[in-house]
N, CA and C atoms as a LAMMPS dump frame, in Angstrom:
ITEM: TIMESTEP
0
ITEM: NUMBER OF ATOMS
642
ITEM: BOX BOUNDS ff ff ff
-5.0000000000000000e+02 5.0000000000000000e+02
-5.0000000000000000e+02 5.0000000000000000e+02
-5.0000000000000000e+02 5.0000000000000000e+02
ITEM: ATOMS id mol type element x y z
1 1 1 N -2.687 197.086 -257.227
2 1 2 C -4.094 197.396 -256.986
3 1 3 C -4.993 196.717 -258.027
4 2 1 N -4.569 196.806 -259.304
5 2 2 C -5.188 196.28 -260.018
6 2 3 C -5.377 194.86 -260.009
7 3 1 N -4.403 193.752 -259.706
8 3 2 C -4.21 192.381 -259.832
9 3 3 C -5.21 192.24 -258.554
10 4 1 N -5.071 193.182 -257.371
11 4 2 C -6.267 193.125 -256.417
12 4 3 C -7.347 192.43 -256.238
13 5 1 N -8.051 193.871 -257.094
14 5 2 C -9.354 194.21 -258.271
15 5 3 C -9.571 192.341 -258.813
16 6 1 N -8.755 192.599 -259.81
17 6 2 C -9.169 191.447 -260.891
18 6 3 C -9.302 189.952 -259.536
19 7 1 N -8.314 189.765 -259.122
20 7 2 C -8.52 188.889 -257.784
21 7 3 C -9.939 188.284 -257.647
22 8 1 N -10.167 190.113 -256.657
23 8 2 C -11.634 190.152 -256.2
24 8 3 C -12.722 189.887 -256.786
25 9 1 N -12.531 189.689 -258.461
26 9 2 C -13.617 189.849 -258.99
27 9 3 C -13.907 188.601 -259.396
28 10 1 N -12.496 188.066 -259.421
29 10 2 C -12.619 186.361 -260.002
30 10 3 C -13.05 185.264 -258.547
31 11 1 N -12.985 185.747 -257.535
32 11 2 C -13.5 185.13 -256.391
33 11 3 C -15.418 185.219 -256.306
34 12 1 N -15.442 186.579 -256.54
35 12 2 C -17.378 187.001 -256.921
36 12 3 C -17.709 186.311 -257.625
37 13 1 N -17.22 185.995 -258.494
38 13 2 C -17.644 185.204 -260.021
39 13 3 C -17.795 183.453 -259.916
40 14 1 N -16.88 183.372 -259.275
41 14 2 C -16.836 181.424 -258.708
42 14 3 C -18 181.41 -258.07
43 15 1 N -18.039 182.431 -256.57
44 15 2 C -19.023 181.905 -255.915
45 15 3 C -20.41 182.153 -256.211
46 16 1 N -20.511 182.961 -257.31
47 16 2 C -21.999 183.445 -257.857
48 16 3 C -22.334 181.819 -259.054
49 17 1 N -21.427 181.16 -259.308
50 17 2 C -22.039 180.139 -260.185
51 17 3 C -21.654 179.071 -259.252
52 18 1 N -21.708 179.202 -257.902
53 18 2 C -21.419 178.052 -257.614
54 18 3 C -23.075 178.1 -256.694
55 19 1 N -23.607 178.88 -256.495
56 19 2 C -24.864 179.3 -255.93
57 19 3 C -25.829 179.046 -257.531
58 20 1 N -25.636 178.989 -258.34
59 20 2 C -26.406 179.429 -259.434
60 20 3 C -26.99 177.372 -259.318
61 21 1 N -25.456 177.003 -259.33
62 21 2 C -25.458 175.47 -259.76
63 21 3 C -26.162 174.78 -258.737
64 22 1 N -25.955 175.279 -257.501
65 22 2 C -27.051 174.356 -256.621
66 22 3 C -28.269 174.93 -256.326
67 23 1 N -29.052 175.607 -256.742
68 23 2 C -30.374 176.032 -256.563
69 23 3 C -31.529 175.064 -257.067
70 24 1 N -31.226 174.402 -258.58
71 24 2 C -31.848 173.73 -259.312
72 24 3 C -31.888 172.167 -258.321
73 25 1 N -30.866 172.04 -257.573
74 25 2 C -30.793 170.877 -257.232
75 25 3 C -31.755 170.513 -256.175
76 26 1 N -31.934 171.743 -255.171
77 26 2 C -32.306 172.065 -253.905
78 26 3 C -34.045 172.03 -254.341
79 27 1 N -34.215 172.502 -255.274
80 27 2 C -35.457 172.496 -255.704
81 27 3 C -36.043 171.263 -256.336
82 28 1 N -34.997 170.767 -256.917
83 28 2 C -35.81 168.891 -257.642
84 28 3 C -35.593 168.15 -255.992
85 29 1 N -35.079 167.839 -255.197
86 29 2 C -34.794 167.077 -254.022
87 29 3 C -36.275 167.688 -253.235
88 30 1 N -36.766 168.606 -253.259
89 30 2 C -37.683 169.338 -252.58
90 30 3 C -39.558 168.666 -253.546
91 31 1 N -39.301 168.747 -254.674
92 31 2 C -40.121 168.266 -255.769
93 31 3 C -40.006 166.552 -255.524
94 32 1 N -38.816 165.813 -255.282
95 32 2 C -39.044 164.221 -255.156
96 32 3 C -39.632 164.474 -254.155
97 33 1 N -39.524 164.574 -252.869
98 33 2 C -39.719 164.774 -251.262
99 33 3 C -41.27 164.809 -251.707
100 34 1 N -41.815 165.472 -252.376
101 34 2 C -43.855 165.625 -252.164
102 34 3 C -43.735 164.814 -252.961
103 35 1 N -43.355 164.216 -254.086
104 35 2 C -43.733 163.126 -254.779
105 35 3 C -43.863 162.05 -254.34
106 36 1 N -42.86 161.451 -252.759
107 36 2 C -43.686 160.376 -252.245
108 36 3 C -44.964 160.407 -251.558
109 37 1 N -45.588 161.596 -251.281
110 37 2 C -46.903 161.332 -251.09
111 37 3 C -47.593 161.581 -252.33
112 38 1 N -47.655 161.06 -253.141
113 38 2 C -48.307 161.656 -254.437
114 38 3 C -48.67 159.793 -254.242
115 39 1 N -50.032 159.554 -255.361
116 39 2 C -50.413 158.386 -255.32
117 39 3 C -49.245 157.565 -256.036
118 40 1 N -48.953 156.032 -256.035
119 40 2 C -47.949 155.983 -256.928
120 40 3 C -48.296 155.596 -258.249
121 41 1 N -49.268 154.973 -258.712
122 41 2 C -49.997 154.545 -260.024
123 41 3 C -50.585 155.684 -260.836
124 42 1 N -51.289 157.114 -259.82
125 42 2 C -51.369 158.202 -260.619
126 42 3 C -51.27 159.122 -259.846
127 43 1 N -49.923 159.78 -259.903
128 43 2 C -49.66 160.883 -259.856
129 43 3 C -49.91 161.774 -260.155
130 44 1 N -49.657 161.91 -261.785
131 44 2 C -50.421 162.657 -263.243
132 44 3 C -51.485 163.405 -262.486
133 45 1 N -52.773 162.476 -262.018
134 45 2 C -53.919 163.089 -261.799
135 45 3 C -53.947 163.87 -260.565
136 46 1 N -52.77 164.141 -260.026
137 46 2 C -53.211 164.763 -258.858
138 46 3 C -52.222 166.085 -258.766
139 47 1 N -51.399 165.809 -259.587
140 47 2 C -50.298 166.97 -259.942
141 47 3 C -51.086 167.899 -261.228
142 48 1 N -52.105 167.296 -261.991
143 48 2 C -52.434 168.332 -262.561
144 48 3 C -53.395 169.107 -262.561
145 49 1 N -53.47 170.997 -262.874
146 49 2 C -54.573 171.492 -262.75
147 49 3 C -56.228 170.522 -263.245
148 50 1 N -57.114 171.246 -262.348
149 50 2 C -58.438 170.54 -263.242
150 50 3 C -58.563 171.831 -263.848
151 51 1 N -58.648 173.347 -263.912
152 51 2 C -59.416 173.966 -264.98
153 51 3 C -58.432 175.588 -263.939
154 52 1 N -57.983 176.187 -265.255
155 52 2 C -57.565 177.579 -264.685
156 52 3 C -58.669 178.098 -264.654
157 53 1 N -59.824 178.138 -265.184
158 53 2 C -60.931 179.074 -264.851
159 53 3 C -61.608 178.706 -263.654
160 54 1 N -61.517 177.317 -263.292
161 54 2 C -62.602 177.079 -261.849
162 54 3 C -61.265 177.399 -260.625
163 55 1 N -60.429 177.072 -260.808
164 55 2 C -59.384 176.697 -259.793
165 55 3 C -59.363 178.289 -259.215
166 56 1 N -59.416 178.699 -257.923
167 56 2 C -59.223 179.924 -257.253
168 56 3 C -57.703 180.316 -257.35
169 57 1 N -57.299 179.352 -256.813
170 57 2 C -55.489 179.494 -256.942
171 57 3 C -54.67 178.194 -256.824
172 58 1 N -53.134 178.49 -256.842
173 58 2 C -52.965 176.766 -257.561
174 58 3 C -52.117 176.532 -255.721
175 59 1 N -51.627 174.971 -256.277
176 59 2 C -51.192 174.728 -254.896
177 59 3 C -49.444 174.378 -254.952
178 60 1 N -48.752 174.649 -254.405
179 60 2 C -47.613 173.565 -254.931
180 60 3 C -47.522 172.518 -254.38
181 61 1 N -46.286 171.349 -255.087
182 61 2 C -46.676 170.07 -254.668
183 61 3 C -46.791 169.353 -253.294
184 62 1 N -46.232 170.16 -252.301
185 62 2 C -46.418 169.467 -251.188
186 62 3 C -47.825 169.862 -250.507
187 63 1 N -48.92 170.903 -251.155
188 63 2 C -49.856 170.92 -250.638
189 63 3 C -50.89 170.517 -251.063
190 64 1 N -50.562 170.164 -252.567
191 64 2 C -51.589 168.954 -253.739
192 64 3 C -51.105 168.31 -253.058
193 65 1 N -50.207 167.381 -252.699
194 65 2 C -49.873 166.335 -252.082
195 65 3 C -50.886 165.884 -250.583
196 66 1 N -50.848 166.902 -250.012
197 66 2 C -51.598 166.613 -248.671
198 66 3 C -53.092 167.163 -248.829
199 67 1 N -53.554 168.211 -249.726
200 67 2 C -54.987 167.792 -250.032
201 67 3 C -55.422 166.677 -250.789
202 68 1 N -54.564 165.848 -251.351
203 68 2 C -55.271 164.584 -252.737
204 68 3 C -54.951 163.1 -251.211
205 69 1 N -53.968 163.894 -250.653
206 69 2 C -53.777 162.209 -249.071
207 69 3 C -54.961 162.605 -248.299
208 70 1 N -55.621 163.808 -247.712
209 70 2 C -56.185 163.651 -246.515
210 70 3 C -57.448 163.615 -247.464
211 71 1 N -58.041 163.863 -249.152
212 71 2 C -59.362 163.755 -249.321
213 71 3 C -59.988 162.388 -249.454
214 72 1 N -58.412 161.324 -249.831
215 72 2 C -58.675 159.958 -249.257
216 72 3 C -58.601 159.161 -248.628
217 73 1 N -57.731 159.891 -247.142
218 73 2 C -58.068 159.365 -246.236
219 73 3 C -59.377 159.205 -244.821
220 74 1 N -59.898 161.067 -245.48
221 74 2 C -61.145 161 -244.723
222 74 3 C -62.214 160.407 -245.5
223 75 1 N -62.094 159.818 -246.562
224 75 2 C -62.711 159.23 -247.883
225 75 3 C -62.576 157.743 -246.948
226 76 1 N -61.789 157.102 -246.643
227 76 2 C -61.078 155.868 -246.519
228 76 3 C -62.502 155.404 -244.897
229 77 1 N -61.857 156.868 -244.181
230 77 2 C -63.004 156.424 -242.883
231 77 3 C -64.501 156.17 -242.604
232 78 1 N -65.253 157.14 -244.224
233 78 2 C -66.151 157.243 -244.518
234 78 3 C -66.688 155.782 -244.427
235 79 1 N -65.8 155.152 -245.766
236 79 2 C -66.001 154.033 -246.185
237 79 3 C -65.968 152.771 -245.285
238 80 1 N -64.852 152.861 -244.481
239 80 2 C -64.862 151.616 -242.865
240 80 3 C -66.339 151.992 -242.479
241 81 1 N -66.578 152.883 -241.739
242 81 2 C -67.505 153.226 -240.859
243 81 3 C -69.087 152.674 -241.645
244 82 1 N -69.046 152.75 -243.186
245 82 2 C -70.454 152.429 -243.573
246 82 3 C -70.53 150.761 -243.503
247 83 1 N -69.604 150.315 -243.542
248 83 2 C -68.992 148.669 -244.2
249 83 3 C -69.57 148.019 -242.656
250 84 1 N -69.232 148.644 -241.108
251 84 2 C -69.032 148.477 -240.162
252 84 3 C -70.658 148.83 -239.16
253 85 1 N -70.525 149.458 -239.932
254 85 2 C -72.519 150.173 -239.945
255 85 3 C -73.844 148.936 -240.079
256 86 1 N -73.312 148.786 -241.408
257 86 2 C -74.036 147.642 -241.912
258 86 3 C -73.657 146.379 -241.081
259 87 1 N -72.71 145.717 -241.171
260 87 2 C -72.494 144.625 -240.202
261 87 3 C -72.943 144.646 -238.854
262 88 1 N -72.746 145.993 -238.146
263 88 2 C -73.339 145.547 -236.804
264 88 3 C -74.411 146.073 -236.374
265 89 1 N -75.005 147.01 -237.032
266 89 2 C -76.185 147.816 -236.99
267 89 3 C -75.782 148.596 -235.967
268 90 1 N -75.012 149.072 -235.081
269 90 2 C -74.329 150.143 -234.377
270 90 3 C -74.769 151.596 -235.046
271 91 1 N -75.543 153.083 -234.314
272 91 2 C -75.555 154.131 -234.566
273 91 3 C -74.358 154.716 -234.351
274 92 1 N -73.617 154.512 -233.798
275 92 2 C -72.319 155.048 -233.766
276 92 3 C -71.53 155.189 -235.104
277 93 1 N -71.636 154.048 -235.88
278 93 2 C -70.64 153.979 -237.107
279 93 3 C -71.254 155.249 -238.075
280 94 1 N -72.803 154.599 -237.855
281 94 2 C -73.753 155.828 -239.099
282 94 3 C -73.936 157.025 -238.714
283 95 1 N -73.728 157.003 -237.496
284 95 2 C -73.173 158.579 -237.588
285 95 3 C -72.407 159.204 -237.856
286 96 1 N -71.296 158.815 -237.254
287 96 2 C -69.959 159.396 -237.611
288 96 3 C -69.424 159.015 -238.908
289 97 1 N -70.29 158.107 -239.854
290 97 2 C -69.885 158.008 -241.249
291 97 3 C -70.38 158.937 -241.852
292 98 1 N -71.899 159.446 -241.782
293 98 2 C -72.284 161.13 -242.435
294 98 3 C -71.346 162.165 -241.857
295 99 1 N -70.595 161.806 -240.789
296 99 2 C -69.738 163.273 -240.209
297 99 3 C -68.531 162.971 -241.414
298 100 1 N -68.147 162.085 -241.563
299 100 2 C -66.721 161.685 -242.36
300 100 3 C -67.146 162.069 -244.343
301 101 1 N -68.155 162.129 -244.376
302 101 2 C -68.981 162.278 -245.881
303 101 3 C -68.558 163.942 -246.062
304 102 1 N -69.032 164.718 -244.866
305 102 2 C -68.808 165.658 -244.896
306 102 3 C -67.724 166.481 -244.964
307 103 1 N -66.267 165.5 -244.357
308 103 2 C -65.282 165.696 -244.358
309 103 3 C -64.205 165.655 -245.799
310 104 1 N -64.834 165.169 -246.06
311 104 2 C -64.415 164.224 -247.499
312 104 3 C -64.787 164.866 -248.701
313 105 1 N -66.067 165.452 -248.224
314 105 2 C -66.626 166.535 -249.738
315 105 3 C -66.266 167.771 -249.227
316 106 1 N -65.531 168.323 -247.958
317 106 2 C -64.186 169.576 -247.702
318 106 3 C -63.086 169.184 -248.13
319 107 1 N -63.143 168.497 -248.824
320 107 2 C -61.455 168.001 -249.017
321 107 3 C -61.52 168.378 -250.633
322 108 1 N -62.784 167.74 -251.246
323 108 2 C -63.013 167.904 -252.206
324 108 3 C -62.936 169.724 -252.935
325 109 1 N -64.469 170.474 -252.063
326 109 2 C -64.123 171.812 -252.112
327 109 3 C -62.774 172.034 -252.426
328 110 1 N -61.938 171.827 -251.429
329 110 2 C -60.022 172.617 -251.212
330 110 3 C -59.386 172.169 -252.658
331 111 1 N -59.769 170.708 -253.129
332 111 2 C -59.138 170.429 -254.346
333 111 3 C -59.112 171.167 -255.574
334 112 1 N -60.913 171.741 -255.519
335 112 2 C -60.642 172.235 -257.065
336 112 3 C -60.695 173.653 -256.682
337 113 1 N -60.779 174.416 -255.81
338 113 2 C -60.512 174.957 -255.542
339 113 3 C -58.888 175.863 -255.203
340 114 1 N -58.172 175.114 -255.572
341 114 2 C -56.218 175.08 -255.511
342 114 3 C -55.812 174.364 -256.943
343 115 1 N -56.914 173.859 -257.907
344 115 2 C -57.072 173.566 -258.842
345 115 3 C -55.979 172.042 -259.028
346 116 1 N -56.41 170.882 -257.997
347 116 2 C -55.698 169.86 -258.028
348 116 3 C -56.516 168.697 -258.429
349 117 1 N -56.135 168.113 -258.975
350 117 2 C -57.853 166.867 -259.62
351 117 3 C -57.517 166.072 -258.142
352 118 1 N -58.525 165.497 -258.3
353 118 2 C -59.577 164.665 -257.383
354 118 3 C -58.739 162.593 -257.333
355 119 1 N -58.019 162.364 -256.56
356 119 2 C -57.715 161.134 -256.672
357 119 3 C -59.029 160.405 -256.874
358 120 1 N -59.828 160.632 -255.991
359 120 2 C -61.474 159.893 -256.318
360 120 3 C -62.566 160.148 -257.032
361 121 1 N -62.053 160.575 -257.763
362 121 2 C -62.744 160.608 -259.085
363 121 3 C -63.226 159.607 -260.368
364 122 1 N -64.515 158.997 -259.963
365 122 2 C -64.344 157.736 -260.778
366 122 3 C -63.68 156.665 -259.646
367 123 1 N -63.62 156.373 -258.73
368 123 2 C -63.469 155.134 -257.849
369 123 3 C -64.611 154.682 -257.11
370 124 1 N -64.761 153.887 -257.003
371 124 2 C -65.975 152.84 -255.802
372 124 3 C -65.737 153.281 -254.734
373 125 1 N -66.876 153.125 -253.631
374 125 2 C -66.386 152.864 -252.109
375 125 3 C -65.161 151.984 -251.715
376 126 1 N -64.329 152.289 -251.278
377 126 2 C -63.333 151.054 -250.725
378 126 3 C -62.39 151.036 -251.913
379 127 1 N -62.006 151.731 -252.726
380 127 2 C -61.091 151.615 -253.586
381 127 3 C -60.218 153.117 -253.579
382 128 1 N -58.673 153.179 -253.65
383 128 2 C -57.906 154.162 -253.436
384 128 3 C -57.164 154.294 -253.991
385 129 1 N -56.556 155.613 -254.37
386 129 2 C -54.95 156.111 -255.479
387 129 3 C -53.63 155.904 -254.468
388 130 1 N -53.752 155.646 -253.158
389 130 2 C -52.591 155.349 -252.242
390 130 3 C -52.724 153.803 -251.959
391 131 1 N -51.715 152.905 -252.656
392 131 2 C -51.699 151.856 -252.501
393 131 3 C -51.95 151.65 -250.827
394 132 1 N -50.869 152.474 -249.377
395 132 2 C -50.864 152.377 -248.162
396 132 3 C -52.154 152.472 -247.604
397 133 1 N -53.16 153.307 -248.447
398 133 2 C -54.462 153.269 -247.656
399 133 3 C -55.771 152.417 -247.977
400 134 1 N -54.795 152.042 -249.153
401 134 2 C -55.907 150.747 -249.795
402 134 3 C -55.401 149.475 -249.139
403 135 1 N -54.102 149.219 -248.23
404 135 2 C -54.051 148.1 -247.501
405 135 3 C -54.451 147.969 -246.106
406 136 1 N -54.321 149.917 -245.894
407 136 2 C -55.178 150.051 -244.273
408 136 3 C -56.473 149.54 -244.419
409 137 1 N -57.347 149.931 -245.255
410 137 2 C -58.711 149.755 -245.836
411 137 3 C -58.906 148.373 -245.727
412 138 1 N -58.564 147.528 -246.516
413 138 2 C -58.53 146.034 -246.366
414 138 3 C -58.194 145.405 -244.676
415 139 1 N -57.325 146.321 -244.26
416 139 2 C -57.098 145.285 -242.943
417 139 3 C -58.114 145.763 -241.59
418 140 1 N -58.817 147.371 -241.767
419 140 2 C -59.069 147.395 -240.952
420 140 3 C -60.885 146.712 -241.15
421 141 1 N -61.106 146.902 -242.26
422 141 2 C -62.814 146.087 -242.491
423 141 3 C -62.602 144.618 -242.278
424 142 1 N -61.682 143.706 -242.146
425 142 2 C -61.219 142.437 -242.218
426 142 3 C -61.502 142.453 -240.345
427 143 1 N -60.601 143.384 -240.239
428 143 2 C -60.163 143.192 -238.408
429 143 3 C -61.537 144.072 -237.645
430 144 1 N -62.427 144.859 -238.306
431 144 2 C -63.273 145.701 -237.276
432 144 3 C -65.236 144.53 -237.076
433 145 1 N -64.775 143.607 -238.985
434 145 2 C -65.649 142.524 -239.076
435 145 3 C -66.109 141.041 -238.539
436 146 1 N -64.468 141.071 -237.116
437 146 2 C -64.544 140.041 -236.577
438 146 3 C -65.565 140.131 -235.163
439 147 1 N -65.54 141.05 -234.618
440 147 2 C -67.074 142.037 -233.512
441 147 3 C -66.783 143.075 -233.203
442 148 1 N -67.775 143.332 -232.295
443 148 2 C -68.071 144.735 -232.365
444 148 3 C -66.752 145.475 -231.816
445 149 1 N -66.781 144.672 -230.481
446 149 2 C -65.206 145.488 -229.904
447 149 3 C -64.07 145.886 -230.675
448 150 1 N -63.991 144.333 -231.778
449 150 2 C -62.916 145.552 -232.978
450 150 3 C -63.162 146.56 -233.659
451 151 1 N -64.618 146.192 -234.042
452 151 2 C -64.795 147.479 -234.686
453 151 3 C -64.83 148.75 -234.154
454 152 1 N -65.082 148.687 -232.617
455 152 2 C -64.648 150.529 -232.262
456 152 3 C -62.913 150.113 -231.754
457 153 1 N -62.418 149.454 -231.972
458 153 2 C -60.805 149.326 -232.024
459 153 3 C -60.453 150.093 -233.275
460 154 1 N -61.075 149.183 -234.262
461 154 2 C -60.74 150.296 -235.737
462 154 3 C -61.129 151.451 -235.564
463 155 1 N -62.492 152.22 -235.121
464 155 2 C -62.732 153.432 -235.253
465 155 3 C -61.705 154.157 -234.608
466 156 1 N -61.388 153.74 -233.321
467 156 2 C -60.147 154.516 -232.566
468 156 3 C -58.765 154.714 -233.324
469 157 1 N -58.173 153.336 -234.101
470 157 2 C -57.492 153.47 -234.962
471 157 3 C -57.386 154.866 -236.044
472 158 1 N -58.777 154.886 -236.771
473 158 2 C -58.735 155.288 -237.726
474 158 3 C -58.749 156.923 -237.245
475 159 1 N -59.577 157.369 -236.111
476 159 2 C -59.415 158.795 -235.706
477 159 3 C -57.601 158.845 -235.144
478 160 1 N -57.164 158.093 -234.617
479 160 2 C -55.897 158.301 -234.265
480 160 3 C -55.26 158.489 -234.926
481 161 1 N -55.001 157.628 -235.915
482 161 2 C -54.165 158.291 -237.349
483 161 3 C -54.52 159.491 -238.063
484 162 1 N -55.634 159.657 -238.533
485 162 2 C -56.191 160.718 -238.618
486 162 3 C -55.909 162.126 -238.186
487 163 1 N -55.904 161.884 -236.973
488 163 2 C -55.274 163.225 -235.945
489 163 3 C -54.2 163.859 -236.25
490 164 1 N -53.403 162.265 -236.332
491 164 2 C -51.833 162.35 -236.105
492 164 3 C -51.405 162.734 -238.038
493 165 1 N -51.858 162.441 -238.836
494 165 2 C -51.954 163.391 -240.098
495 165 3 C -52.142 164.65 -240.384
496 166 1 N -53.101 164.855 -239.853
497 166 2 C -53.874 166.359 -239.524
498 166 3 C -52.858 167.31 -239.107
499 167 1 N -51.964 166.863 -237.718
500 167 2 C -51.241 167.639 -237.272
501 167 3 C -50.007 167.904 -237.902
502 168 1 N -49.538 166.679 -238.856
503 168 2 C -48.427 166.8 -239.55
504 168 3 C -48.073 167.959 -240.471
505 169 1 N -49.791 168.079 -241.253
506 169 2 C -50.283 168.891 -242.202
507 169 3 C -50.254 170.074 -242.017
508 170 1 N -51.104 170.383 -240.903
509 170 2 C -51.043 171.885 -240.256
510 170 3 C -50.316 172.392 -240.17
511 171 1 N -49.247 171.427 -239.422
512 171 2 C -47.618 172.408 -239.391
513 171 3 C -46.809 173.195 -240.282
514 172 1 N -47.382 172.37 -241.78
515 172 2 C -46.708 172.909 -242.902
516 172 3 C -47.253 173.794 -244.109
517 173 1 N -48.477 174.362 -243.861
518 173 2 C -49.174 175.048 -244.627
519 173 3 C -49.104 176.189 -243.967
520 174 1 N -49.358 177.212 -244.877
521 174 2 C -49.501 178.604 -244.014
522 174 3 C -50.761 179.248 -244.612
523 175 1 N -51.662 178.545 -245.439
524 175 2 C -52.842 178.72 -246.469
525 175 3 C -53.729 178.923 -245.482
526 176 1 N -55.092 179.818 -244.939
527 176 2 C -55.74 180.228 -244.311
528 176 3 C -56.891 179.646 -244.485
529 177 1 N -57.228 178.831 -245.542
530 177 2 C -58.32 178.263 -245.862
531 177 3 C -58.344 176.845 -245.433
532 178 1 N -57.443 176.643 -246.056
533 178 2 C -56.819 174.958 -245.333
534 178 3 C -56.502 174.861 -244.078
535 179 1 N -55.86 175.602 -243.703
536 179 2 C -55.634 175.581 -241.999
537 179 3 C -57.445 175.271 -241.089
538 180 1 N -58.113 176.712 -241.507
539 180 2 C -59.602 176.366 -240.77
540 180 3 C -59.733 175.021 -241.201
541 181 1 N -60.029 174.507 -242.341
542 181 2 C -60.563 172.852 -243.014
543 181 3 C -59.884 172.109 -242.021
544 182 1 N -58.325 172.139 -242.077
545 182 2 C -57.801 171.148 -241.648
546 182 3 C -58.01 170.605 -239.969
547 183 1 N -57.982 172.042 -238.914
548 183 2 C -58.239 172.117 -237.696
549 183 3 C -59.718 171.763 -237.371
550 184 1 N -61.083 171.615 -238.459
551 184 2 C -62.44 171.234 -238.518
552 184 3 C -61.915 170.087 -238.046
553 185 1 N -61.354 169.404 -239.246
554 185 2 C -61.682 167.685 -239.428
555 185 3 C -60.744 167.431 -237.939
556 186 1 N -59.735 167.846 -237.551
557 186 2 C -58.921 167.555 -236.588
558 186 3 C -59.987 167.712 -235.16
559 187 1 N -60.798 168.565 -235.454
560 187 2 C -61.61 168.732 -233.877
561 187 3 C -62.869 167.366 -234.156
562 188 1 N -63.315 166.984 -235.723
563 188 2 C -64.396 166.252 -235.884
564 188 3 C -63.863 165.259 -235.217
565 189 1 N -62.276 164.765 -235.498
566 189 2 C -61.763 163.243 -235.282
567 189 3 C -61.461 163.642 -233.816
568 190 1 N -61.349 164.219 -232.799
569 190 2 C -61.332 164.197 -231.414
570 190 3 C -62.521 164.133 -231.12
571 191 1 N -63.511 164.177 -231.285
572 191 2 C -64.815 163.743 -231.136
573 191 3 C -65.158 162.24 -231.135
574 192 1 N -64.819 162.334 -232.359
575 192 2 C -64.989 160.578 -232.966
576 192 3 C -64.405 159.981 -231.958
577 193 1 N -63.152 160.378 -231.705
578 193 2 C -62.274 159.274 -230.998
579 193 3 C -62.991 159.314 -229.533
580 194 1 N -63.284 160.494 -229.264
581 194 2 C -64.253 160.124 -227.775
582 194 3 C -65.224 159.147 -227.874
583 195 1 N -65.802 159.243 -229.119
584 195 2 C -67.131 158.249 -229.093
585 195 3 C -66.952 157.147 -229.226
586 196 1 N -65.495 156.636 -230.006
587 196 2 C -65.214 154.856 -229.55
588 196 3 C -64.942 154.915 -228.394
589 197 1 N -64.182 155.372 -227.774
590 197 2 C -63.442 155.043 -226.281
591 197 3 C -64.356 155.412 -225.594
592 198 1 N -65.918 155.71 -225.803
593 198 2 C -67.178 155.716 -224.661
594 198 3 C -67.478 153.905 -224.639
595 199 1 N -67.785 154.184 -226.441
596 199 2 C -68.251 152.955 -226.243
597 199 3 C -67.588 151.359 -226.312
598 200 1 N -66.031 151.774 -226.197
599 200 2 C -65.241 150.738 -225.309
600 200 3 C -65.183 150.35 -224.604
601 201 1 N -65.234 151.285 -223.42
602 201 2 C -65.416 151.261 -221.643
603 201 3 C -66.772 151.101 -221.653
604 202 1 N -67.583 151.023 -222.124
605 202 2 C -69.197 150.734 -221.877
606 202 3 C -69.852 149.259 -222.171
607 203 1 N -68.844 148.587 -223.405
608 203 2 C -68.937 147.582 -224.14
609 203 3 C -68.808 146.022 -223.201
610 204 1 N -68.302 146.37 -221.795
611 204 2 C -68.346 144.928 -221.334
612 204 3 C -69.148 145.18 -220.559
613 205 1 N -70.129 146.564 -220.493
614 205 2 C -71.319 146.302 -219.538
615 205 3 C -72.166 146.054 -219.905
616 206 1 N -73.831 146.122 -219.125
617 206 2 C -75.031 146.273 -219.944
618 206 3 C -75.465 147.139 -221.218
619 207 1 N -74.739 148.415 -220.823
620 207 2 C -75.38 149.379 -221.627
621 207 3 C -74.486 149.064 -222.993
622 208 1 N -73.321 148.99 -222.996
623 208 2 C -72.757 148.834 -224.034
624 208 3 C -73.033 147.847 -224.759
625 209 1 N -73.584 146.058 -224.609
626 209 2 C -74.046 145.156 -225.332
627 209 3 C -75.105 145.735 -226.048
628 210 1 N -76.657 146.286 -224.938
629 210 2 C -77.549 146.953 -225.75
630 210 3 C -77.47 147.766 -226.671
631 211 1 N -76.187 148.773 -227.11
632 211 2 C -76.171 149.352 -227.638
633 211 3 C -75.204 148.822 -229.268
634 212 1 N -74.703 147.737 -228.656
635 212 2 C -74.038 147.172 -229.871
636 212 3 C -74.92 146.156 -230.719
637 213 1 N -76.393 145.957 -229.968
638 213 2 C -77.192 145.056 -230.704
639 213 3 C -78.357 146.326 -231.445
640 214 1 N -78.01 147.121 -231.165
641 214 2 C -78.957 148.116 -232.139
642 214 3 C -78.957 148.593 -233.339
């Protein structure tokens, strides 16, 4: 009975440090995993609190991760849409670039608010902490600057991706604050995207030239 006992106890004992030993692991593999969306040149700034006294509550990294990506990527559309504004004199772009301003300073709110610094903080228009969206940026003002039709090609682009971020995001938060934010900008960019694809299908008629020379 006794050799039993001792048995039993030396079997409890293996498998309690064999659980002990992979927990730490499960948790750094989980910690790299949000670190590839983290910017790659500064991370630092987006992994760390801005202020325990302003910050409401903190975030962990996979949700600093996706508030510091989507405040520059609706940052990113802002910026096409004004670049695209100016070139063609189109109301379409300048509008939906004050809708994207707005989007962009909710992103902001959620940041210091979860107490995560600000990738755009101190950057220009058209400049980004995600190398990937600083090459979208470049290709789509390159490709939306050749006429107008590209340029609501890019706008469609840019709400499409957009969307398709949005939804990625949603899925994985269970934060009540972010969820409303996130489902805003997700209903703003189904909008948007209606308003290129109006003025796509409109663009080889009358109304659509007139409206691309305005």
């Amino acid at each position: 009975m006794r050799r039993s006992l001792n048995r039993t106890a030396g079997f409890m004992a293996t498998a309690l440090l064999a659980v002990a030993l992979t927990v730490p692991t499960v948790a750094l593999a989980r910690y790299d995993d949000a670190r590839l969306l983290m910017p790659t040149h500064s991370t630092a700034r987006v992994a760390t609190p801005v202020s325990a006294a302003t910050a409401a509550t903190t975030a962990d990294s996979q949700l600093a991760a996706d508030l510091s990506f989507m405040r520059e990527e609706e940052r990113l559309a802002h910026d096409v849409y004004t670049v695209l504004a100016l070139k063609w004199g189109t109301s379409v772009f300048s509008n939906i670039a004050a809708a994207e301003q707005k989007h962009t300073d909710t992103m902001a709110t959620l940041l210091a608010r979860y107490g995560v610094a600000d990738p755009a903080a101190g950057e220009a228009a058209g400049v980004y902490a995600y190398p990937a969206l600083q090459d979208l940026y470049n290709e789509l003002v390159a490709k939306g600057s050749t006429s107008v039709t590209a340029a609501f090609e890019v706008g469609k682009t840019i709400e499409s991706v957009d969307i398709a971020d949005l939804d990625e995001r949603i899925a994985r938060t269970d934060e009540a604050d972010v969820l409303v934010a996130f489902n805003n900008l997700r209903a703003g960019s189904v909008n948007h995207l209606r308003s290129f694809t109006n003025q796509l299908s409109g663009s080889s008629g009358g109304t659509g030239r007139r409206a691309a020379r305005r």
